[in-house]
C-alpha positions, 0 to 999 in steps of 0.5 A: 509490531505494525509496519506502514507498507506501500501498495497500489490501488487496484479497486475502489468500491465506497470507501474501501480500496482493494490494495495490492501490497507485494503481490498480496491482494489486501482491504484497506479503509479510505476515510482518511484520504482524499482523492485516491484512484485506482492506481495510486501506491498508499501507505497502508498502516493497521487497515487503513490507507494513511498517505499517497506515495509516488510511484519511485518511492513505493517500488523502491520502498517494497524492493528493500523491503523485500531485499530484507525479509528475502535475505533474512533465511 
């Protein structure tokens, strides 16, 4: 199973974005996507940047996230 996971933009370099996904530092493809900066939170889906989320979305989002796998022993 895949799962689609928000990270902030930390570097663009052509069309490859360094992402940092919950503290993982991560490659991610931005063919798919216009207009992305360093900064930005993506959805990060099987390598490749597929949607811009605001910023409350993204840290709400990676805090159940981590609420879930965190409280899951």
């Amino acid at each position: 199973m895949c799962i689609a996971i928000p990270g902030r933009v930390i570097g663009i370099k052509g069309d490859m974005a360094n992402v940092d996904v919950a503290g993982t530092k991560k490659e991610a493809s931005l063919m798919l996507m216009e207009d992305v900066k360093v900064g930005d939170y993506v959805i990060v889906h099987a390598g490749f940047a597929i949607q811009k989320v605001d910023d409350d979305e993204a840290i709400e989002t990676l805090r159940l996230l981590n609420e879930f796998i965190g409280g899951r022993q």
